[in-house]
C-alpha positions as CSV (number, residue, x, y, z in Angstrom):
1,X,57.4,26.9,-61.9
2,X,56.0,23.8,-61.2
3,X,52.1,23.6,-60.2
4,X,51.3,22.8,-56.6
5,X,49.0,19.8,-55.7
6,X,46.1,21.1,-54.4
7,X,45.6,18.5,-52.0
8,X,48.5,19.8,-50.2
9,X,47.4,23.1,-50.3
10,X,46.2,23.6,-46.1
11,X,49.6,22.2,-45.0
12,X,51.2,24.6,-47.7
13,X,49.4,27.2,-46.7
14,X,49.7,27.7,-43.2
15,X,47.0,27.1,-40.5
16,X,44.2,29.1,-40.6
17,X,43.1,30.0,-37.5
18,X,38.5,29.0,-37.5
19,X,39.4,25.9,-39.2
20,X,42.2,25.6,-36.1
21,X,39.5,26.6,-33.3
22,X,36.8,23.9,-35.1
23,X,39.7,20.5,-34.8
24,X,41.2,21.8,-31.4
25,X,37.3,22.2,-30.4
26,X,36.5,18.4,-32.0
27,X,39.5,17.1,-30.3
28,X,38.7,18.1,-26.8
29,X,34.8,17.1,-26.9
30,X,36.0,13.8,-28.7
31,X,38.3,13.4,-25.9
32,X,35.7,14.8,-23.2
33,X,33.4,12.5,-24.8
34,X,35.9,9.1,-23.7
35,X,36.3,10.7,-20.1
36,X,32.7,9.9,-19.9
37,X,32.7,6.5,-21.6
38,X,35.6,5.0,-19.7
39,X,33.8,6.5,-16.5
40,X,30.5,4.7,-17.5
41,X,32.1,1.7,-18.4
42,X,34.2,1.6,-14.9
43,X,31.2,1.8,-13.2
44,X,29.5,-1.4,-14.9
45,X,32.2,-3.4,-13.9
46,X,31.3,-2.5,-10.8
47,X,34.7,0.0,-10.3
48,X,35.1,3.4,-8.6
49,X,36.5,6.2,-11.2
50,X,38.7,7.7,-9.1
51,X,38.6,11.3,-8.8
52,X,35.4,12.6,-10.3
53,X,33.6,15.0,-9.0
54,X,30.3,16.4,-9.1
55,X,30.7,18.7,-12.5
56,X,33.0,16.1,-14.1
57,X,31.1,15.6,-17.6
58,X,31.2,19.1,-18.2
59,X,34.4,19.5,-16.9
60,X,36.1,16.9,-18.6
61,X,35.9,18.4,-22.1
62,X,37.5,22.1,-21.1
63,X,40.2,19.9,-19.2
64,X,40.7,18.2,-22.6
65,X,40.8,21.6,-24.0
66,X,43.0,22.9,-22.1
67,X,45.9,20.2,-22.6
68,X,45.2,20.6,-26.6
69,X,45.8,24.6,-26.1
70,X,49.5,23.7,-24.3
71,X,49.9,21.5,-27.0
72,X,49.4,23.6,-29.8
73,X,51.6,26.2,-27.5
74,X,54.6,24.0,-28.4
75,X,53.3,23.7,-31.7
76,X,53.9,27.0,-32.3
77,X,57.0,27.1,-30.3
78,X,58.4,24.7,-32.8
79,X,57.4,26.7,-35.1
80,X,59.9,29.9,-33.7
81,X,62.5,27.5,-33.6
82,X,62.1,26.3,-37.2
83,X,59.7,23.5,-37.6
84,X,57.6,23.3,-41.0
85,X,54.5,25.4,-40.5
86,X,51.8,23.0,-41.6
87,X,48.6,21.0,-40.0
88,X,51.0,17.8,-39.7
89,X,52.4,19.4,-37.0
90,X,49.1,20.0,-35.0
91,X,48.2,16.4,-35.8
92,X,50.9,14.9,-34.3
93,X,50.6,17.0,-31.2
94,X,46.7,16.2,-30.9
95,X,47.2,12.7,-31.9
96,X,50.1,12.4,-29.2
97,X,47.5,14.1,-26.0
98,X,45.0,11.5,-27.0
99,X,47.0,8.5,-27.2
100,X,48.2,9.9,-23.6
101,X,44.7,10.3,-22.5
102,X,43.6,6.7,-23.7
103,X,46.9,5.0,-21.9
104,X,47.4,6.7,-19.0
105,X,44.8,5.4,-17.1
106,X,46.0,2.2,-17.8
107,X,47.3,2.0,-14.0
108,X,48.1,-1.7,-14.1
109,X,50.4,-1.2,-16.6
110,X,54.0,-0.1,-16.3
111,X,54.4,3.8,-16.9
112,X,57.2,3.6,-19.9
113,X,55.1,0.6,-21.6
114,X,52.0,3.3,-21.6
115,X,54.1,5.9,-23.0
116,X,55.3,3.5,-25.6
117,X,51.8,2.6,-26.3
118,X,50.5,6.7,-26.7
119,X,53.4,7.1,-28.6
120,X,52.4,4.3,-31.0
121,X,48.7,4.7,-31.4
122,X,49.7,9.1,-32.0
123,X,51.9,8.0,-35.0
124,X,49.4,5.9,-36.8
125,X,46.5,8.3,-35.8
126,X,48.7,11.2,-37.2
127,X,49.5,8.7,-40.8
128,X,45.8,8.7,-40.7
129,X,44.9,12.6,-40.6
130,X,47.7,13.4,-42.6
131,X,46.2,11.2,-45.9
132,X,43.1,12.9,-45.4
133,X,44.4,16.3,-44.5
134,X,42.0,18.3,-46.9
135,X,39.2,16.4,-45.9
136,X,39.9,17.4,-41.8
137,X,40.1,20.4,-42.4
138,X,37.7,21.4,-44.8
139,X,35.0,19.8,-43.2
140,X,36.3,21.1,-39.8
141,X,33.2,22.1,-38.4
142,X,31.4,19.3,-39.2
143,X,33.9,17.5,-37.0
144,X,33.4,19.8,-34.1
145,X,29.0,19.1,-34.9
146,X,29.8,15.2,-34.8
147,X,32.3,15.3,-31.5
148,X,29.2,17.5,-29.6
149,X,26.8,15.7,-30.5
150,X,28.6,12.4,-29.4
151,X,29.9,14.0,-26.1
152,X,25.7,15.4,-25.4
153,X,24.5,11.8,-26.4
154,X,27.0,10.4,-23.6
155,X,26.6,12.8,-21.2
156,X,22.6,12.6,-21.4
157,X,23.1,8.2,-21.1
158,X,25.1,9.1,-18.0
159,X,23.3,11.5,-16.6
160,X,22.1,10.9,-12.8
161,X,21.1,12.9,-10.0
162,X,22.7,16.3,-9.5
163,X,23.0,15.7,-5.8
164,X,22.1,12.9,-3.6
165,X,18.7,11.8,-3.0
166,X,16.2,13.5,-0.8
167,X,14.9,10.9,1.7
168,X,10.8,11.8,3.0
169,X,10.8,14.6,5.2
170,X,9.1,13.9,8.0
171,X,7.6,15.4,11.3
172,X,10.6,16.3,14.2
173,X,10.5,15.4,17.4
174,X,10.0,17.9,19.6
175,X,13.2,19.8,20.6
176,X,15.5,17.6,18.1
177,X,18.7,18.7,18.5
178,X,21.2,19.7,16.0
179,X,24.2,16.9,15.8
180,X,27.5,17.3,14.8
181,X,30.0,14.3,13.8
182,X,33.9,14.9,13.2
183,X,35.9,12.8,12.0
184,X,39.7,13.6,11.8
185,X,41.0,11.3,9.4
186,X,44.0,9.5,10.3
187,X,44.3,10.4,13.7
188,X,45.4,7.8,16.3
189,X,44.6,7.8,20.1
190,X,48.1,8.0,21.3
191,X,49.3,11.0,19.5
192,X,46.0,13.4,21.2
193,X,46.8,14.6,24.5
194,X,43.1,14.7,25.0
195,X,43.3,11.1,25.8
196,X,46.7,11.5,27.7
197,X,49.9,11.9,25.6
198,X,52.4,13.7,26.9
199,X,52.7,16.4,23.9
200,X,50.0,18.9,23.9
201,X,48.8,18.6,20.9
202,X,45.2,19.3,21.3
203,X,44.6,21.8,24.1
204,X,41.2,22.5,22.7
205,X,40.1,18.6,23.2
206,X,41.4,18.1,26.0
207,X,39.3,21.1,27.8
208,X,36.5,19.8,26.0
209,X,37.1,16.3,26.9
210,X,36.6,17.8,30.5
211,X,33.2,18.4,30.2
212,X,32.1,15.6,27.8
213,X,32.2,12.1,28.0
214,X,35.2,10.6,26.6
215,X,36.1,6.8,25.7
216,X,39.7,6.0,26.8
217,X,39.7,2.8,24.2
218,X,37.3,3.3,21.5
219,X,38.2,1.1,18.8
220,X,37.8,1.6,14.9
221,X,36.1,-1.6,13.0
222,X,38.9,-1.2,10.3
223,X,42.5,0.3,10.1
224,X,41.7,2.9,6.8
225,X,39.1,5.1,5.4
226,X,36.2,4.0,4.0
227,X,35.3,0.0,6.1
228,X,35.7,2.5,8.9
229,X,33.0,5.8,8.0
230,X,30.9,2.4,6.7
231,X,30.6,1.1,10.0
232,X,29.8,4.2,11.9
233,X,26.9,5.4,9.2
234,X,25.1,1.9,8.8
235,X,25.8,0.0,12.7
236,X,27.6,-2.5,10.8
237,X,30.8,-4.3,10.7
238,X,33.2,-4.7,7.7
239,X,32.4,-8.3,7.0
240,X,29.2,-6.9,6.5
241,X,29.6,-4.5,4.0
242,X,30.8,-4.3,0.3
243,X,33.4,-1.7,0.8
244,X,36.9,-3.2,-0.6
245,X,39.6,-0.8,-1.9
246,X,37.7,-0.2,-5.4
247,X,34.3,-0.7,-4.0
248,X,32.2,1.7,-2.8
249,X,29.1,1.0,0.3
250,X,26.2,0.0,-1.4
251,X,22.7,0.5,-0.8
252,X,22.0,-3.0,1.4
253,X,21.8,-0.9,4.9
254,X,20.3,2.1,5.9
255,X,22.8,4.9,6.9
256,X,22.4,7.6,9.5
257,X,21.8,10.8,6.7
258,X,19.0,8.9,5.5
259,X,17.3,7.8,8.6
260,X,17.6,11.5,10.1
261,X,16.5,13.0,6.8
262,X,12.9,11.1,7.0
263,X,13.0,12.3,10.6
264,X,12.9,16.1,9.0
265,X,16.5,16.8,9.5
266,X,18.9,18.9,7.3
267,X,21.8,16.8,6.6
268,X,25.4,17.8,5.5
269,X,28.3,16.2,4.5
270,X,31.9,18.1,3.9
271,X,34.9,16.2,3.4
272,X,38.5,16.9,2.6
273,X,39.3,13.1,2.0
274,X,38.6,13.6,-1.8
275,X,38.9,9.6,-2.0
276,X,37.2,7.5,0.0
277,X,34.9,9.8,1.2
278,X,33.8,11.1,-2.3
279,X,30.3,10.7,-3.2
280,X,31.7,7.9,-6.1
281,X,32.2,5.3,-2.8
282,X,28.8,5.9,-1.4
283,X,29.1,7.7,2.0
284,X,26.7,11.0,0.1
285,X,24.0,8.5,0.8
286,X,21.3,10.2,2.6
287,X,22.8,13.5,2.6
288,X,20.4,16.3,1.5
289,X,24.1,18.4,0.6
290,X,27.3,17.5,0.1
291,X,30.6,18.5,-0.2
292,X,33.8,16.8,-1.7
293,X,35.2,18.5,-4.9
294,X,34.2,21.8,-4.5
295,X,37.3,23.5,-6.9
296,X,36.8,24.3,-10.5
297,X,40.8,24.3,-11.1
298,X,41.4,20.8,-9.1
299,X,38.6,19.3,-11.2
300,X,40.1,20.3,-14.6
301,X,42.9,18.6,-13.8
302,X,41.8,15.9,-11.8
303,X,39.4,15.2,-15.6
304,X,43.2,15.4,-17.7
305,X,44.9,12.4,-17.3
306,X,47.9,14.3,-18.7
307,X,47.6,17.4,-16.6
308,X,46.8,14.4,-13.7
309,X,50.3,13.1,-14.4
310,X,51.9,16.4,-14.4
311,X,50.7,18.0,-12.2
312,X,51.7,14.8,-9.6
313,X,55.1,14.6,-11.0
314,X,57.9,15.2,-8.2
315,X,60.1,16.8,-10.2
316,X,57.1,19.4,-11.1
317,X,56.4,19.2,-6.9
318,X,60.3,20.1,-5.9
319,X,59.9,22.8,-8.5
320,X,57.2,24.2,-7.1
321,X,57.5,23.2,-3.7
322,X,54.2,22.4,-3.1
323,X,53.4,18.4,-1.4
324,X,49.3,18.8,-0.7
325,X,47.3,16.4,-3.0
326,X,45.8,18.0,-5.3
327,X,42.5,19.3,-4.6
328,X,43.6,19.3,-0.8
329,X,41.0,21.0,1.7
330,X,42.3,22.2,5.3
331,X,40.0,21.4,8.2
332,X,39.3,25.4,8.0
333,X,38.2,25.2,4.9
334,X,35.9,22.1,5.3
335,X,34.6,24.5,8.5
336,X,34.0,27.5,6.1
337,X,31.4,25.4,3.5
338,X,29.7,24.0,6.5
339,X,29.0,27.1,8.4
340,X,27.7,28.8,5.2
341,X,25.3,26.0,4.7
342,X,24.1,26.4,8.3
343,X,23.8,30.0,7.6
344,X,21.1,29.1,4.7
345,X,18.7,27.7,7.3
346,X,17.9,28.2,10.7
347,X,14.5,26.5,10.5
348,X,15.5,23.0,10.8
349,X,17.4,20.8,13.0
350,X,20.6,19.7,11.0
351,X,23.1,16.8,11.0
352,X,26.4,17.2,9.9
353,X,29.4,14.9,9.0
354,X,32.6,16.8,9.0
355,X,35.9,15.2,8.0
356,X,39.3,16.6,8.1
357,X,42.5,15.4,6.3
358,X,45.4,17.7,7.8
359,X,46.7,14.9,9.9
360,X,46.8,12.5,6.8
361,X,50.0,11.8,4.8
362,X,51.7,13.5,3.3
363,X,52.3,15.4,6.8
364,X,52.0,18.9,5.4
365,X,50.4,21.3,8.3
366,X,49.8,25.0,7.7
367,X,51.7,27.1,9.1
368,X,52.3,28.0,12.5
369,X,51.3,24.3,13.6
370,X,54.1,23.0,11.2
371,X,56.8,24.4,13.3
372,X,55.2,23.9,16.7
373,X,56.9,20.4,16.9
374,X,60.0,20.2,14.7
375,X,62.9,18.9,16.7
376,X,64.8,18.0,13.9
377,X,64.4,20.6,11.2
378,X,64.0,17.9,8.5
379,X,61.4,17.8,5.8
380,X,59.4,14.4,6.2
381,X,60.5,12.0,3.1
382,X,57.0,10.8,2.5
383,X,56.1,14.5,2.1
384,X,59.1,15.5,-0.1
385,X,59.9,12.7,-2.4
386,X,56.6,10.8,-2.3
387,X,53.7,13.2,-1.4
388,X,50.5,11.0,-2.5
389,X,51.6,8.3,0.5
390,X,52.7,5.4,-1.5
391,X,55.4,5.0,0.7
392,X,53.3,4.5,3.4
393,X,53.7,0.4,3.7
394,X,56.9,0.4,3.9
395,X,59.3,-1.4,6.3
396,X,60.6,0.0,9.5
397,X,64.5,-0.6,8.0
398,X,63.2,1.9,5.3
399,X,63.5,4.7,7.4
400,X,66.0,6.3,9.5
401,X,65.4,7.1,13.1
402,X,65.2,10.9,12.4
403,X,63.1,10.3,9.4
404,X,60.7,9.1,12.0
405,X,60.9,11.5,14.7
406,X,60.5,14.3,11.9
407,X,57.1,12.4,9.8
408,X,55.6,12.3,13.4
409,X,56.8,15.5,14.4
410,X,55.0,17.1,11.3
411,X,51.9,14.5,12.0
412,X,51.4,15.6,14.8
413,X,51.4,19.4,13.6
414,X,48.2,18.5,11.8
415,X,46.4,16.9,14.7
416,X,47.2,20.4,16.4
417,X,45.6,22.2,13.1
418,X,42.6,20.1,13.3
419,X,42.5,20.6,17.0
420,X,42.9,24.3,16.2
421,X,39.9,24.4,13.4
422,X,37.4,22.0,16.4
423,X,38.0,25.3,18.6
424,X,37.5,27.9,16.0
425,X,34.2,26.2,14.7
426,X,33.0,25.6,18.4
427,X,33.2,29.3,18.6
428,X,31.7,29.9,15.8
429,X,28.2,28.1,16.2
430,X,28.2,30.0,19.5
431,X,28.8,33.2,18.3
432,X,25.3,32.0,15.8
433,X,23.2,30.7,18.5
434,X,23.8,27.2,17.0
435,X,25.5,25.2,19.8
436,X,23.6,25.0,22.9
437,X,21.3,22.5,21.5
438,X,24.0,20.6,19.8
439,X,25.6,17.0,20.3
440,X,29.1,17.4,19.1
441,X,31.1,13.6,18.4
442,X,34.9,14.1,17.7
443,X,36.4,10.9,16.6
444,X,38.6,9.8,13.8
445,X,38.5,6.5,11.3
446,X,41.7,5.1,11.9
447,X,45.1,6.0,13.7
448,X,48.6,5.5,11.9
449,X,51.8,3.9,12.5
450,X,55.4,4.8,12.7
451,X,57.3,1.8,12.4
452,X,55.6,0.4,15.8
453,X,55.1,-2.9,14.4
454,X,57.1,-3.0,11.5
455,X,54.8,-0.7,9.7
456,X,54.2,2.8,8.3
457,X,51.1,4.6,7.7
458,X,48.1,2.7,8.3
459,X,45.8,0.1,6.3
460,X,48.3,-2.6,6.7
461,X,47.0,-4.1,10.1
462,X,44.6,-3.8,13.0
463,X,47.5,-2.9,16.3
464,X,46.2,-0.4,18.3
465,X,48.3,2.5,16.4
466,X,46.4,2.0,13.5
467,X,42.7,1.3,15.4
468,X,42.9,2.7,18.9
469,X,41.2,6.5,18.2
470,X,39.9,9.5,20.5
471,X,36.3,9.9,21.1
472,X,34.4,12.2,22.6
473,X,30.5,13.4,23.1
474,X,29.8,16.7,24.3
475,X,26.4,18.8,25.0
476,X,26.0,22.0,26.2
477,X,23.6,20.3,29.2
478,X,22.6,16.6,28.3
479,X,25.9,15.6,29.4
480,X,25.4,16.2,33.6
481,X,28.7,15.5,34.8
482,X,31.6,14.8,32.7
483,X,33.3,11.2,32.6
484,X,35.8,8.9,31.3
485,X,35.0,5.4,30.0
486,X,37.3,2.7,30.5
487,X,35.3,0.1,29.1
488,X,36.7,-0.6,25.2
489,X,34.0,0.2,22.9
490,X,33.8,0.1,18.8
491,X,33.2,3.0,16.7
492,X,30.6,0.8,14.6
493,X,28.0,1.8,17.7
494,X,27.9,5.6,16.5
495,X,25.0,5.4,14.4
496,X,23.2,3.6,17.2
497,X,24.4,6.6,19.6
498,X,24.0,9.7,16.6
499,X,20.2,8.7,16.0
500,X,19.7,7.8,19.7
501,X,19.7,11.4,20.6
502,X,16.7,12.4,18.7
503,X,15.4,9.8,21.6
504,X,12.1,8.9,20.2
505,X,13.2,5.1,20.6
506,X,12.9,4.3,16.3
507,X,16.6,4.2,15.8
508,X,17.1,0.9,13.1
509,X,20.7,0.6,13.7
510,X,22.3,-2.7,15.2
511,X,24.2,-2.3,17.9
512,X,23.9,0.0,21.5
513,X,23.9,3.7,21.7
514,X,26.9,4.8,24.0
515,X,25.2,7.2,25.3
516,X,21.6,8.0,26.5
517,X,19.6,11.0,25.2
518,X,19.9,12.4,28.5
519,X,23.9,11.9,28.8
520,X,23.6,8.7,30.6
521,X,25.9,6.1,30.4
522,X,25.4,2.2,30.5
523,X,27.9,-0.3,30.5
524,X,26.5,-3.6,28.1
525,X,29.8,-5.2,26.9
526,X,27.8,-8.1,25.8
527,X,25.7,-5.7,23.1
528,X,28.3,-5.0,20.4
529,X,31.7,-7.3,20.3
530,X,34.5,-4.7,20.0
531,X,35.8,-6.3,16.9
532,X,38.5,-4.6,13.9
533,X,38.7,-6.3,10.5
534,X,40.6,-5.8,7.6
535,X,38.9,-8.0,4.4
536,X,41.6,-7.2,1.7
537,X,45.3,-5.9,1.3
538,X,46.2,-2.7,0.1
539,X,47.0,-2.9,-3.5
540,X,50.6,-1.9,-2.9
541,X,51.3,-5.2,-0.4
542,X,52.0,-8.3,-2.3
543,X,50.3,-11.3,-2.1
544,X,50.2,-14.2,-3.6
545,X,48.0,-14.6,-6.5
546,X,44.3,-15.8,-5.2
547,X,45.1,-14.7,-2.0
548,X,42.8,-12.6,0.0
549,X,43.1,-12.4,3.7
550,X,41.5,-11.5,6.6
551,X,42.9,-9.6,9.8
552,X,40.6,-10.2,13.0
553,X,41.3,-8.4,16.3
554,X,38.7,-8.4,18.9
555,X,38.1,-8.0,22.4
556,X,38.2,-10.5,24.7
557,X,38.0,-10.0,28.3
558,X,40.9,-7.9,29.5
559,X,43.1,-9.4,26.0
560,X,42.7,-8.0,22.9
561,X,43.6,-11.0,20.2
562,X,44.5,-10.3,16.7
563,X,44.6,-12.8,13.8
564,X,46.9,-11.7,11.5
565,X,46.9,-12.6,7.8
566,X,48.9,-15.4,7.8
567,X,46.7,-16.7,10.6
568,X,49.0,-16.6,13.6
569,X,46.9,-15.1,16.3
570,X,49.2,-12.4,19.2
571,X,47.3,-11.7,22.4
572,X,48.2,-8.4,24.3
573,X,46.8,-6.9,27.8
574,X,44.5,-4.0,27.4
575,X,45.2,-3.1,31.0
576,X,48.9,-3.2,31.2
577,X,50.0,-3.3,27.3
578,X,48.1,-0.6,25.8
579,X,50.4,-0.5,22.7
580,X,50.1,-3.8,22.3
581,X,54.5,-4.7,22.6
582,X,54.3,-8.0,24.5
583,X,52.7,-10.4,22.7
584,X,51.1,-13.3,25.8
585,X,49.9,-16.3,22.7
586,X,52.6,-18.5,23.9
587,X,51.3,-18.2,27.9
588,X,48.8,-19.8,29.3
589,X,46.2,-16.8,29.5
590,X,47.1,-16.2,25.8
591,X,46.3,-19.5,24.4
592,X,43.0,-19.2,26.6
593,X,42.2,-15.7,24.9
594,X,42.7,-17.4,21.4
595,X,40.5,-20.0,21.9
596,X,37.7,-17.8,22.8
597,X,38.2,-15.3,19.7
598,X,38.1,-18.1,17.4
599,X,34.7,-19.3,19.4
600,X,33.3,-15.8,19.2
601,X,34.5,-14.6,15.2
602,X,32.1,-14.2,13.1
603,X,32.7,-17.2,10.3
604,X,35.1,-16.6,7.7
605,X,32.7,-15.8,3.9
C-alpha cells in the first residue's frame, strides 16, 4: 500500500472542526480588519463611506463572519452532493467571499468586470493556501492571534468619538422653550392639502395649520437632501457650503444643535434618511444624541458587501416581496426613539430634529395609508423593479400615464403616514406635559416630481415640484392669532427663526427669523434673497467630462427665474403660475426679470 505524503495529510483527513473555527475566525477579522481600512482610507480622500453606522468596527467583523459561515454552509452542501472532503474546498470558498468583499465596492466599475476580478484574485489566493496547506492549518490559531491583533490595531487608529461632541452647557434663559423641527423628507408643497391640494392627504396639518402660522411659498435652497438640512442648520446658502453628493457639511459654520447646546439645551437628532442624514455627512454636529442606524441586523449587512449585494438584489426582493431600503425607519418609529429620549429627562429644555422618510421613493406606505389612494390597483415600478430610486431621473417618455397616477397615488400614501405619525406624536407630548411650552416647525427638504417638467424624482432641478415645500410654526400661545403668509420665503432662514425663540437676541445665524418670539410676524423681503441652487449633478445624469453646472432659481419681484444648467434662464409668475407651466423669458417682463437675477446672483466660484 503505498505511503501517504504527510503534507497532504489535513486535506486527507477531513477538516477538523477547532482548526476550522481558528481560519473561519482569521478570515472574518482579516476581512473586518479591510472594512475598516478602506473606511479610513475613504475618508482621507476626503469621501463619505456610505452606510456606516455608529457600531460599524465591531460590527464589520461578525458581518464578515457571518458570510464565511453561509459559505462554509455550501461547503458542506457540496460535500452531500459529492464534492472531495478536504480544506481546498473551504479555501476556495473563503478566498472567493474576500475577493467579493475587496471588488464589490468597486462602484465605478461594471458589476460583471468585479465579479471577474473576485473570481480571479479567489483562484490565485486559493493556489496560494493550498501550497501551504499544513502550514494554515497547523498554525491556525496563530492566524486568528495575527488577524485580532491587526483588526484591534486598526480599530484603535480609527477610533473617534462614540457620539457627537458635547458643546459647553450654559445658563438657560428663563422660560426657554422646548423646540421641535420636522422635516418630512421628500415632501412637496402641492401634494399637502395643508397648503391647499384638493386630496386630503394631511387632515392633521391642515387643522394645525389653522392655528399656526403657515408660509403658502416657502422655498427649499436646494432640490435633495443634504444642501437642503445644510442650509436650515447653519443660515447659509448652498454656494456656501461644502456639501456635494460625496461630501459631507463641514465644520466652517456654526449649526443650530451646537449653538442651543452652549445655551443649556438637550439636543436630539432621529432620522430615517440613513444617507444623507447619517452622522458620516455631518448634520450630528452639535447634537448631544443621535439617531440614524439604530438596528443591529441592518448594520451587519449594511458592513457585508456581499450580503449588501444580496440582500438588494431584485430577484431576492420579488422573492421576498419586500421594497423598503434596507435599514428603513417609519416616521413612527423615528417618533418612538425620540419620545423615549424625552422620557430620560424632564429637567431641561430640549431641541429636537425629526426626519421622516415614508414619503421618499421607493413609495412603499404602511398599511392602511397604502390603499387610501390607489385608483389604479397597480404596484409603482420604481417600488417593484427598482426599489433603491435609481430610476428616479428618468424621462417622462419612460413612464406610462398610469405608472404615474399609481407612483403618486402611493406617494402620496406616505405623506398621509407622516401626517398620521405628526398627529400621533402631538398627542403624545400632550399626554406628557411636554407640549404647551413647545415651538413645533413642520417642513420638509425638498418636494418631487412626476414627469412635470420632464422629470422624475427630485435632485435634477430647482421647479417648484422639487423646491416649493409646506411650512408651518405652531405654539400652544406665542402664536396669537393664526395666519397665512403669502410673501415667498427660503427655508435657509430656519436656523435664524429656531434659535430666535429662545429670544435672548444672541442668535449668530445670517439671515431673519420668520417669526418673532412672541409669534409676530414681519415682512423684510430685502433680508434673505429667496434663492434655490443646485452645485453638482446627480451621479446618474450625464455630463460631459469637466462639466459641473450650476442651477440658480431665485425670487425676483412677482417672477421667480431659474437658470438652468445649460444656462438658458425661464421666468414664471409666482402669482398666476404657481407650477411654473408658462415660461414669460421671451416677453418683455421676462427678459426684465432675467436681467435682474443675473444683477442680484451671487457670482459663480
Amino acid at each position: 500500500m503505498a505511503a501517504i505524503d504527510p503534507r497532504c495529510s489535513a486535506s486527507l483527513a477531513g477538516v477538523r472542526v477547532l482548526p476550522l473555527v481558528a481560519v473561519t475566525g482569521a478570515f472574518a477579522l482579516a476581512t473586518g480588519a479591510l472594512r475598516i481600512a478602506t473606511v479610513a482610507i475613504q475618508r482621507a480622500m476626503g469621501r463619505v463611506p456610505l452606510e456606516v453606522g455608529l457600531e460599524w468596527t465591531w460590527v464589520a467583523p461578525i458581518s464578515a463572519l457571518v458570510v464565511y459561515v453561509f459559505a462554509l454552509a455550501l461547503v458542506g452542501l457540496g460535500r452531500r452532493l459529492g464534492a472531495p472532503d478536504s480544506w481546498h474546498q473551504v479555501f476556495r470558498a473563503y478566498a472567493l467571499v474576500l475577493g467579493l468583499e475587496l471588488t464589490l465596492q468597486l462602484a465605478s466599475v461594471f458589476f460583471a468586470a468585479r465579479l471577474v476580478l473576485a473570481l480571479g484574485i479567489a483562484v490565485q489566493l486559493a493556489r496560494m493556501l493550498a501550497r501551504r496547506e499544513r502550514a494554515v492549518v497547523d498554525r491556525a490559531w496563530w492566524w486568528l492571534a495575527a488577524s485580532g491583533a491587526m483588526y484591534a490595531a486598526l480599530v484603535l487608529a480609527t477610533a473617534g468619538p462614540s457620539d457627537p461632541p458635547r458643546g459647553p452647557v450654559g445658563s438657560l434663559p428663563a422660560r426657554a422653550p422646548n423646540i421641535v423641527l420636522i422635516v418630512m423628507d421628500t415632501v412637496r408643497a402641492a401634494s399637502v392639502s395643508a397648503c391647499g391640494y384638493e386630496r386630503d392627504t394631511t387632515p392633521a396639518l391642515r387643522a394645525l395649520a389653522q392655528r399656526s402660522i403657515r408660509f403658502e411659498r416657502a422655498l427649499a435652497t436646494s432640490s435633495w437632501t443634504l444642501p437642503s438640512h445644510a442650509s436650515m442648520f447653519t443660515g447659509r446658502y448652498p454656494y456656501e457650503l461644502s456639501t456635494t453628493w460625496t461630501t459631507p457639511l463641514d465644520g466652517t459654520h456654526p449649526v443650530i444643535a451646537e449653538y442651543l447646546s452652549a445655551r443649556g439645551y438637550r439636543t436630539g437628532g432621529f432620522v430615517a434618511n440613513l444617507l444623507y442624514c447619517s452622522r458620516e455627512f455631518g448634520l450630528a454636529r452639535g447634537f448631544s444624541h443621535y439617531e440614524d442606524y439604530t438596528k443591529l441586523g441592518d448594520e451587519i449587512v449594511f458592513n457585508s458587501h456581499v450580503l449588501r449585494e444580496l440582500a438588494n438584489a431584485n430577484v431576492v426582493r420579488r422573492a421576498l416581496r419586500y421594497y423598503k431600503p434596507l435599514g428603513a425607519k417609519s416616521a413612527e418609529d423615528v417618533n418612538r426613539d425620540f419620545l423615549a429620549w424625552v422620557d430620560r429627562d424632564s429637567s431641561r429644555p430640549f431641541f429636537a430634529f425629526l426626519n421622516y422618510m415614508d414619503a421618499h421613493e421607493p413609495y412603499d406606505a404602511p398599511s392602511p395609508f397604502a390603499e387610501r389612494f390607489d385608483r389604479t390597483r397597480t404596484r409603482p415600478r420604481i417600488a417593484q423593479w427598482d426599489y433603491e430610486g435609481r430610476g428616479a431621473h428618468r424621462s417622462a417618455t419612460d413612464v406610462s400615464p398610469v405608472e404615474i397616477e399609481a407612483e403618486l397615488d402611493a406617494y402620496e400614501a406616505g405623506i398621509a403616514a407622516m401626517d398620521h405619525a405628526i398627529d400621533r406624536l402631538l398627542a403624545d407630548l400632550r399626554a406628557r406635559g411636554r407640549l404647551d411650552d413647545t415651538w413645533v416647525v413642520v417642513t420638509s427638504d425638498h418636494g418631487e416630481q412626476f414627469g412635470e417638467h420632464g422629470h422624475h424624482g427630485h435632485g435634477a432641478s430647482l421647479y417648484a415640484q422639487e423646491t416649493h415645500v409646506p411650512l408651518i410654526v405652531w405654539h400652544a400661545h406665542a402664536i396669537g392669532a393664526p395666519r397665512s403668509i403669502a410673501e415667498p420665503v427660503t427655508l435657509r432662514d430656519l436656523a435664524a427663526t429656531l434659535t430666535g425663540f429662545v429670544g435672548d437676541g444672541t442668535s449668530p445665524f445670517q439671515g431673519r427669523s420668520l417669526v418673532r418670539p412672541d409669534g409676530g410676524w414681519d415682512p423684510d423681503p430685502a433680508a434673505s434673497p429667496v434663492l434655490s441652487q443646485h452645485g453638482v449633478q446627480h451621479p446618474s445624469i450625464r455630463e460631459p467630462p469637466g462639466r459641473t453646472p450650476r442651477i440658480e432659481a431665485l425670487v425676483v419681484g412677482r417672477h421667480r427665474v431659474i437658470r438652468r444648467a445649460d444656462g438658458v434662464c425661464e421666468v414664471y409668475d409666482l402669482a398666476t403660475d404657481p407650477r411654473e407651466k408658462a415660461n414669460l423669458s421671451d416677453t418683455e417682463e421676462g427678459r426684465a426679470a432675467v436681467t435682474r437675477f443675473l444683477e442680484r446672483l451671487p457670482p459663480d466660484d
